[in-house]
C-alpha positions in Angstrom: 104.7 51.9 150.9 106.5 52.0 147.5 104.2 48.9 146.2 101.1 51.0 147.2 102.8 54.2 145.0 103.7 51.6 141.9 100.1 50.0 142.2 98.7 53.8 141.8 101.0 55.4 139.4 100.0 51.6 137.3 96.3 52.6 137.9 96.3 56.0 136.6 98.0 54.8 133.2 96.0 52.7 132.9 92.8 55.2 133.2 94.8 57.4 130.3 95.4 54.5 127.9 91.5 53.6 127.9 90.7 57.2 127.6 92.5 57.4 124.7 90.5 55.9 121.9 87.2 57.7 123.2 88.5 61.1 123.5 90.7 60.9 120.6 88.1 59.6 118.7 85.4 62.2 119.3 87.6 64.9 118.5 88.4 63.3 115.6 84.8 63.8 114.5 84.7 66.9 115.4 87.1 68.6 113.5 86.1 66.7 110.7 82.6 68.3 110.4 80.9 64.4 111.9 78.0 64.3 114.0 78.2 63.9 118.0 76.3 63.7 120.9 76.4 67.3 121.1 75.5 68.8 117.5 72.2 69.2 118.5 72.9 72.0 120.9 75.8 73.6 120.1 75.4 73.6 116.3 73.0 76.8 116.3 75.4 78.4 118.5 78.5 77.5 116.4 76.7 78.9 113.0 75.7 81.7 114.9 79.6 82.6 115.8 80.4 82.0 112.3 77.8 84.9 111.2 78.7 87.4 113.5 82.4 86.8 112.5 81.6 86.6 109.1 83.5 83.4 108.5 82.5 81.1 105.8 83.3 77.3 107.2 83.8 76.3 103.3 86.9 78.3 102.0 89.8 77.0 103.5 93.1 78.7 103.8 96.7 78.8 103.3 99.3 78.4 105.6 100.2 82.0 105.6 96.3 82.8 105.7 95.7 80.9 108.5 99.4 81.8 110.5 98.3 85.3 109.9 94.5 84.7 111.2 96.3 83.2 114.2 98.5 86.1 114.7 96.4 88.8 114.8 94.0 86.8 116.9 96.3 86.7 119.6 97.6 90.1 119.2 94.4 91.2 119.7 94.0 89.0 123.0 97.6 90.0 124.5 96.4 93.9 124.7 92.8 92.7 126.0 94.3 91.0 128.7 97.2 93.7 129.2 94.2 96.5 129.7 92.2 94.2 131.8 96.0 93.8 134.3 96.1 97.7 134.3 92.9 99.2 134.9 92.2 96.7 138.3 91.0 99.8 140.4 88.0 100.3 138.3 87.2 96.1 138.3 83.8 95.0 139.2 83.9 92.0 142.2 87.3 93.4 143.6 86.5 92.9 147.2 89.8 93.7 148.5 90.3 96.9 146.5 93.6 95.2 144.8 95.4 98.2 142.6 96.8 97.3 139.2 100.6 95.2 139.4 103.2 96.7 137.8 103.7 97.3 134.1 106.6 94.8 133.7 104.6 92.3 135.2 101.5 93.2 133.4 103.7 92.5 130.5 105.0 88.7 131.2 101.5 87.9 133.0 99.9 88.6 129.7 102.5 87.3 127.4 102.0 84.2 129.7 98.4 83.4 129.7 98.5 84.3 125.6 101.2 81.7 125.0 99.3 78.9 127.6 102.6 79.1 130.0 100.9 81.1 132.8 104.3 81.7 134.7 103.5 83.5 137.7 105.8 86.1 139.2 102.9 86.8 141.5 100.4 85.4 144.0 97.0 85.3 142.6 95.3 85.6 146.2 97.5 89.3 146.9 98.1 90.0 143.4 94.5 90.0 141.6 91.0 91.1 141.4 88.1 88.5 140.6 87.6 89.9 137.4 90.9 90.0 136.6 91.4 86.0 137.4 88.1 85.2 134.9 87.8 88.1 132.5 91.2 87.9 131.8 93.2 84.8 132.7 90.6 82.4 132.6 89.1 83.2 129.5 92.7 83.3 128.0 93.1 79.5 129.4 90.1 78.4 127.2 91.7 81.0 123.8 95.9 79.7 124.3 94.6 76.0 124.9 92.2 75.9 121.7 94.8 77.9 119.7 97.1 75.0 120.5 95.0 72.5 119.3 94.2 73.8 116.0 97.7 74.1 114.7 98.1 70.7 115.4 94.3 70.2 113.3 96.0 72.4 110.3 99.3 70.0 110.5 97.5 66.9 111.0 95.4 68.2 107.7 98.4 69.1 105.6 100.0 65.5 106.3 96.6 63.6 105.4 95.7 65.2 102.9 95.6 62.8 99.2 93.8 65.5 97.0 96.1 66.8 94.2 96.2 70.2 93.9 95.0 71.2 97.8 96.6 73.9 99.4 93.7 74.6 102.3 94.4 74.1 105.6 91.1 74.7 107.1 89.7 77.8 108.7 90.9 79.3 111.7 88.1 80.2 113.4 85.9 77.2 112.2 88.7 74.9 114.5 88.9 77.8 117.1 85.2 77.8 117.8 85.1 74.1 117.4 88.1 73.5 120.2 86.2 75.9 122.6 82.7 74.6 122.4 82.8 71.0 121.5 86.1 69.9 123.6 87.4 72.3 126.3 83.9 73.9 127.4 81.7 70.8 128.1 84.8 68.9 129.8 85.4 71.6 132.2 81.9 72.1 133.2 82.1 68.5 134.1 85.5 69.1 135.7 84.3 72.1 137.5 81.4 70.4 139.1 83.5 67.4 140.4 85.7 69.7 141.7 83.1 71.8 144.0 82.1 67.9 145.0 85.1 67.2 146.6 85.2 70.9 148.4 87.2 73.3 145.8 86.0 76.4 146.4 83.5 78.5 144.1 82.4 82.1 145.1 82.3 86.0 143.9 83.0 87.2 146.8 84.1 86.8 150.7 87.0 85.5 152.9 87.9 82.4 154.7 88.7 83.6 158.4 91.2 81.2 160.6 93.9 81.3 163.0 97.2 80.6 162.3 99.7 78.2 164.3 100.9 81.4 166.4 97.5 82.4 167.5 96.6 85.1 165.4 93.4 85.5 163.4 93.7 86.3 159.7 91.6 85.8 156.9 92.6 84.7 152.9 90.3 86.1 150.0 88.4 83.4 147.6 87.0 83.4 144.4 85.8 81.7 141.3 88.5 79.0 142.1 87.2 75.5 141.0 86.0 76.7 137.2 89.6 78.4 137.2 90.8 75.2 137.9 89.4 72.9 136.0 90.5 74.7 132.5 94.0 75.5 133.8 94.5 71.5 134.0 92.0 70.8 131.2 94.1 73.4 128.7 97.5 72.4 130.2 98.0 76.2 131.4 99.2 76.0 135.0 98.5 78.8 136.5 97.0 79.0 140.1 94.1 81.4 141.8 96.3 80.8 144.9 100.3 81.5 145.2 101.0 77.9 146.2 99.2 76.5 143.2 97.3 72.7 143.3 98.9 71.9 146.6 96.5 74.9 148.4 93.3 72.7 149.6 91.1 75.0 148.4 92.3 74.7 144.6 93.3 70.2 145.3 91.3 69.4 148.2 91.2 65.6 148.2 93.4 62.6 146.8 90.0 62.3 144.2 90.4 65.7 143.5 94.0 65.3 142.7 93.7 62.1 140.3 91.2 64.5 138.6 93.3 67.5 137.8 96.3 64.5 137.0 93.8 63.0 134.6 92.6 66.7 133.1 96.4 67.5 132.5 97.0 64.3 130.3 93.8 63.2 128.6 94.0 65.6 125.4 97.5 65.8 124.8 97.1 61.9 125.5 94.0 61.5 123.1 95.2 63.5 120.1 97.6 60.9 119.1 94.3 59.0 118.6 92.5 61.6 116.5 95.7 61.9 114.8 95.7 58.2 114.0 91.8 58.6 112.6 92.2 61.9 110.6 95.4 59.9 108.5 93.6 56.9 108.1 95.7 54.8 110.2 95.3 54.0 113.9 98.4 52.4 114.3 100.1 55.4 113.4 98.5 57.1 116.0 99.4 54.5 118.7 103.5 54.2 117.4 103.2 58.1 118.1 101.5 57.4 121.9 104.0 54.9 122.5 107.1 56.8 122.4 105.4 59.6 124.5 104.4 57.0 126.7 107.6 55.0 127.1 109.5 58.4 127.5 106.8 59.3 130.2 107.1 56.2 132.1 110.7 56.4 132.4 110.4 60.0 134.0 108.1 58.8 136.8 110.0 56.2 137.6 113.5 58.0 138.1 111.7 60.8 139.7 109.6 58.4 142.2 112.9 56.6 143.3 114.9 59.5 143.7 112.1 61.2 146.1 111.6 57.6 148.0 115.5 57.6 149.4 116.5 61.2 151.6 119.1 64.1 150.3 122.5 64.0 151.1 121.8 66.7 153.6 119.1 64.7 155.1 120.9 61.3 155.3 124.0 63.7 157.0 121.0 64.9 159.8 120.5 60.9 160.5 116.9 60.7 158.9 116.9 57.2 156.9 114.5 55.1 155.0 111.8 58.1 155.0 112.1 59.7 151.8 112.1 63.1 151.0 109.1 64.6 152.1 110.6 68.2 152.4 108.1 70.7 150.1 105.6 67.8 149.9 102.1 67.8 150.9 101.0 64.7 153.8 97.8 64.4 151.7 99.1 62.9 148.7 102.6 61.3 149.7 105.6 60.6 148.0 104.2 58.6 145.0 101.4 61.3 143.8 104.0 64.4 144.1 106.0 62.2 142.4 103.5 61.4 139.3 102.1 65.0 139.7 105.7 66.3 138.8 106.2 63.8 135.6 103.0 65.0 134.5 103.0 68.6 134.9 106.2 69.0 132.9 106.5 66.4 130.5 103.4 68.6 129.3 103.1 72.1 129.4 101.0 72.6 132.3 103.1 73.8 135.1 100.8 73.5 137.6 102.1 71.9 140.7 101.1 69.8 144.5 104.7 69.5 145.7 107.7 72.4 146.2 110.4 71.6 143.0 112.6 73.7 144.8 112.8 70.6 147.5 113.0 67.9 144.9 116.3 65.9 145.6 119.3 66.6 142.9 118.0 63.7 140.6 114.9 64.2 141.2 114.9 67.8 140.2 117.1 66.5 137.3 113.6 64.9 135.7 111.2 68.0 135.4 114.3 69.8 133.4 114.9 66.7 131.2 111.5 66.6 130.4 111.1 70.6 129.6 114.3 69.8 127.3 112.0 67.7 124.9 110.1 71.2 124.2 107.3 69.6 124.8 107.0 66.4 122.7 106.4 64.0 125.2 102.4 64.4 125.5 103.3 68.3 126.0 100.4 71.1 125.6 97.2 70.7 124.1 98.1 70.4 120.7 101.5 71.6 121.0 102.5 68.6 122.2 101.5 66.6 119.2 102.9 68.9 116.5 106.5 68.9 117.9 106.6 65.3 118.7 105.6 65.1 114.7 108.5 67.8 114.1 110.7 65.0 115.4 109.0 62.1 113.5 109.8 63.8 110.2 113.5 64.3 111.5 113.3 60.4 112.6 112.3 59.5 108.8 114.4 61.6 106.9 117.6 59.9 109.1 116.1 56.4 108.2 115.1 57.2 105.1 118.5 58.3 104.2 119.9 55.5 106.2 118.2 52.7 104.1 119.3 54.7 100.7 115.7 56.0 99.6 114.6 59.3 99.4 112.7 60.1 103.2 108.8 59.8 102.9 105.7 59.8 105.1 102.6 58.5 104.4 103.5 58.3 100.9 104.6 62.1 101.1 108.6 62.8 100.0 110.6 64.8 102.9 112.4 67.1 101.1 115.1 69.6 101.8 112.5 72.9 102.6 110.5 70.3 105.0 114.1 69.3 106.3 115.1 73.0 107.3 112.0 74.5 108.6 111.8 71.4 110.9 115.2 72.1 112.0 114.8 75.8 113.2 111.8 74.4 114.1 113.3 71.9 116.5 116.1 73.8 117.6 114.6 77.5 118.2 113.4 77.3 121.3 116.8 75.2 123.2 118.3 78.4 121.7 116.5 81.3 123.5 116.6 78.9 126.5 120.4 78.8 126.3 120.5 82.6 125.1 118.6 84.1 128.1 119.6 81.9 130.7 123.3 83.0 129.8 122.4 86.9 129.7 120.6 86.3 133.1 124.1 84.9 134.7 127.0 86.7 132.8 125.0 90.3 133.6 124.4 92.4 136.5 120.8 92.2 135.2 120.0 88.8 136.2 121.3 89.6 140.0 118.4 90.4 141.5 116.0 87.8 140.4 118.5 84.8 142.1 118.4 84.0 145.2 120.1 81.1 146.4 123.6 80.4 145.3 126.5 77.6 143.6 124.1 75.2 141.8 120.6 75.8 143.1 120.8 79.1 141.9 121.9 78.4 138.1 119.5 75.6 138.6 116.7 78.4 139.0 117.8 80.2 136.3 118.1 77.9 133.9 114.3 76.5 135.1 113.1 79.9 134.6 113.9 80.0 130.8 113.6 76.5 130.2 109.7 76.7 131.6 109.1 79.9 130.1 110.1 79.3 126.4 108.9 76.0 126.3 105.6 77.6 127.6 105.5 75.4 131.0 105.3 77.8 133.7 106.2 75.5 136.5 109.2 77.3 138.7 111.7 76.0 141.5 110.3 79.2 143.3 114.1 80.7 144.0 113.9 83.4 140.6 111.4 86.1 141.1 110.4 89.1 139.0 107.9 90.9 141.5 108.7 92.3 144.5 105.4 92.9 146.8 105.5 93.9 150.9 101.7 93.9 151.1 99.1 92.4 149.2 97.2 94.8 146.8 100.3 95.8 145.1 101.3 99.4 147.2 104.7 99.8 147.2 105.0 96.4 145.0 107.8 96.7 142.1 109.3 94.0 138.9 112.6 92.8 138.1 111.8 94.4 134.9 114.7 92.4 132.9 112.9 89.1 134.3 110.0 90.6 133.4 110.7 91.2 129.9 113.5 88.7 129.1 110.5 86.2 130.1 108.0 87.5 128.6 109.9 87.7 125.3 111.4 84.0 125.7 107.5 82.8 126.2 106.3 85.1 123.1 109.1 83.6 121.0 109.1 80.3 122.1 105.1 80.2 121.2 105.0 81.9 118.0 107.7 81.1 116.2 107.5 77.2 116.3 103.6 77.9 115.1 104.9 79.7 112.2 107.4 77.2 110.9 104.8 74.4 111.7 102.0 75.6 109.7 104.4 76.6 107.1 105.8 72.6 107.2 102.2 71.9 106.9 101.3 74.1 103.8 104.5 72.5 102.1 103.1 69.0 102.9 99.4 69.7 101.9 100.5 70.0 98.1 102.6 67.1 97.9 101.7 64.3 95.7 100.7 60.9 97.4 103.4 58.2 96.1 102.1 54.8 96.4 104.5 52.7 99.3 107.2 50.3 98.2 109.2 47.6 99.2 111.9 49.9 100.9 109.5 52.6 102.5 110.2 52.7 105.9 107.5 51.8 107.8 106.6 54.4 110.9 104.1 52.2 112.7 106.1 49.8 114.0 108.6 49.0 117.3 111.6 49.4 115.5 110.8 53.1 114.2 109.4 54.0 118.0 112.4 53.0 119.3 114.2 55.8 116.5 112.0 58.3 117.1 112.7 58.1 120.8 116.2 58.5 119.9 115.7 61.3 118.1 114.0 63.0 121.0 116.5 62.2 123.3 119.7 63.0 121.1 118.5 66.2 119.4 116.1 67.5 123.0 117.8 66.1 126.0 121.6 66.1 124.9 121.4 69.7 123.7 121.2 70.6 127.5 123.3 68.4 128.6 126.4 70.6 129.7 123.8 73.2 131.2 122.1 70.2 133.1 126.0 69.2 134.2 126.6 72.6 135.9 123.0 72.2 137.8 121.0 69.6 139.2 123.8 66.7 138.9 126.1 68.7 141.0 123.8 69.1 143.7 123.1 65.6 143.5 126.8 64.9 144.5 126.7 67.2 147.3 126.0 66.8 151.0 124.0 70.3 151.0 120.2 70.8 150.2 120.3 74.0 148.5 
């Protein structure tokens, strides 16, 4: 059975890989102003945004220009979809007559979906009106997932750029409307329709009516679930219509369906390496960048796929051998697609989930928190992804470069000191709320009620919770609520408000502030003079400088965690209890 998993897990990189070069290379035309197949029809549409917006596609700003566009922008979106959470009584298509949640979750669930984490402390099914899950959170997945990928766009810019004198980054909304129409909205209508193919469901209103294993007859509300889907994968958001996420039938209701939303979760993070490779001029710069990802990927499915193949402790003590651990996993997809499914979802940002991470085994639950402790730079979010792992490839060259004697340079660009420190707080910002919050949640009275189990599970949640929150995951071990609801509809329902907030402030900072300091390493990079390469440049396309960048990843991301990682998932893994 192993062979079969190693022969599928080979397949489905294999799909990525080839992907690469096409998707990377149309979105490489597209936010360079080429032609593509679909000019012709969403051209007039595009230049028809830019009018009512009054944007002018031709004057290109600054870094602080466009960080402050970006800002506003999605200040402006956080109280949208804050009104939209509070006013659910008065919601068109609200079938079950769902009342408004709480304020303090009305607070993270926006803060969430605005920062493309889409951490739930709720169940979508009990929790939300229709209109609520595509007025508001669905239209934010398409908005937090295009705003990802144009910082990336401004950075890439600011790197290739060889004109003297250029401080222009772009246009905001020029790459905003260009992420929506010409990437994200075209691939998800083809996602969406694959989807419904293979049974996700697709309605405005109605129930599903069965009877339960006891005998009694109860009935589940359904919605707009398979276009809700397909850009939660697509934009690396996460968030489910349903409580239990892409392991509910009616969101994954087929192995196909599954190696879909696997494939929609890595293909742009994936691809961008590619179009980062075009827009410098140098394709193998692109593919050293893949590489890394990819080797640092590869390694995480394969630890995580033998640690679920052998039983827990606890399990081995009950006299089950030679099964694996199939606690928390679903029968439809086995040990080897939870097992890829999990790699995926948290070496990016998605979050989304098929399999319980609560029921992982200790080393296997080890591998989604290693990978959230790269802050996304292995693949990661759209967009996100690429401009931290780029964060680290400046930190990689400035080491070699000083290591070799010559001042640090990229593509003929100098590193200098100001580069050097905003790519530090850059790097290190986010491990630093993680560790902040995570130790306010456990030394207080505060934390309390939001824990559940105890000894190392429990610090294991916690630490999970602001580890996927700041690094705008969204994937839980389920143990660490916020939200506490007796019936659906949210009567009688109260937050945690200090999970609530401390989350919601951990996701806003972890977003916004790594944006700000990468734009701002990008506006000091776009006016740098171009020095031709010499005999001691260090070159950043080949096997020797992956294989520095990976330790850069690992040393400065993993490592900082390490103690925290100590107290949590490896001592379960030496113990002879589950939980």
């Amino acid at each position: 059975m192993m062979l079969q998993g190693w022969i599928q897990i080979a397949v489905f990189c294999a799909m990525i890989v080839a992907a690469v070069p096409l998707l990377g290379g149309y979105m490489a035309r597209v936010f360079t102003g080429e032609r593509v197949l679909l000019t012709p029809v969403l051209a007039p549409v595009e230049r028809l945004l830019y009018r009512i917006l009054r944007v002018d596609p031709q004057r290109s700003q600054g870094w602080k220009s466009y960080a402050g566009t970006l800002i506003v922008f999605s200040a402006l979106f956080w109280l949208l979809l804050y009104l939209i959470l509070r006013t659910q009584t008065i919601h068109p298509w609200n079938p079950e007559g769902f009342h408004s949640g709480t304020w303090d979750l009305s607070f993270n669930t926006a803060s969430s979906f605005l920062t493309n984490t889409n951490w739930q402390f709720y169940g979508g099914e009990t929790t939300l009106s229709y209109f609520s899950q595509m007025a508001g959170l669905a239209v934010q997945n398409f908005i937090s997932a295009a705003v990802g990928i144009v910082v990336v766009i401004a950075l890439i810019r600011g790197i290739a750029n060889r004109r003297s004198g250029e401080q222009g980054l772009g246009v905001f909304f020029v790459d905003l409307t260009r992420a929506v129409l010409y990437v994200l909205l075209p691939i998800a209508i083809v996602a969406t329709i694959l989807l419904i193919s293979q049974g996700a469901l697709q309605t405005l209103g109605g129930s599903v009516h069965f009877t339960s294993l006891n005998g009694t007859d109860s009935k589940l509300a359904v919605g707009p679930v398979a276009s809700q889907e397909a850009i939660k994968m697509l934009g690396t958001n996460g968030g489910g219509f349903f409580n239990v996420n892409s392991a509910m039938p009616f969101e994954n209701p087929s192995q196909l369906a599954n190696w879909i939303e696997m494939f929609l979760i890595l293909c742009i993070p994936a691809s961008l390496t590619y179009t980062y490779g075009r827009m410098v001029g140098s394709r193998r710069q692109g593919w050293s960048i893949f590489t890394a990802m990819a080797i640092l990927f590869v390694v995480s499915v394969v630890i995580v796929y033998v640690a679920e193949s052998d039983v827990t402790p606890a399990q081995h003590l009950a006299g089950l051998h030679g099964v694996g651990n199939m606690e928390g996993k679903e029968v439809r997809f086995g040990i080897a697609n939870s097992s890829l499914f999990t790699a995926i979802t948290t070496v990016v940002s998605c979050g989304a989930v098929n399999s319980a991470f609560e029921s992982l085994t200790g080393i296997g639950g080890l591998v989604p928190m290693i990978n959230l402790s790269y802050s996304e730079s292995v693949f990661g979010g759209v967009g996100t992804g690429l401009y931290t792992m780029l964060l680290y490839v400046l930190l990689a060259v400035f080491i070699g470069g000083l290591m070799v004697g010559r001042t640090p340079e990229y593509l003929g660009k100098k590193i200098e000191a100001r580069e050097i420190k905003l790519v530090s707080v850059a790097v290190i910002f986010t491990p630093l709320i993680v560790l902040f919050f995570t130790g306010l949640a456990l030394a207080t009275k505060y934390g309390a009620p939001s824990i559940y189990a105890s000894g190392p599970q429990g610090f294991s949640q916690t630490l999970y919770a602001y580890m996927s929150q700041a690094n705008n995951n969204g994937s839980a071990w389920a143990g660490y609520t916020g939200y506490l609801q007796p019936v659906a509809g949210n009567v009688g329902a109260h937050g945690v408000t200090f999970a609530d907030l401390m989350g919601g402030f951990s996701m806003l900072l972890g977003r916004y502030i790594p944006i700000v300091l990468v734009l701002a390493v990008a506006g000091t990079l776009v006016r740098k003079k171009v020095a031709p390469a010499g005999l001691g440049t260090l070159r950043t396309d080949t096997p020797t400088f992956v294989g520095m960048n990976i330790f850069v990843v690992v040393l400065i991301g993993a490592l900082t965690f390490f103690p925290a990682l100590l107290l949590g998932p490896v001592v379960q893994g030496l113990t002879n209890q589950l939980f």
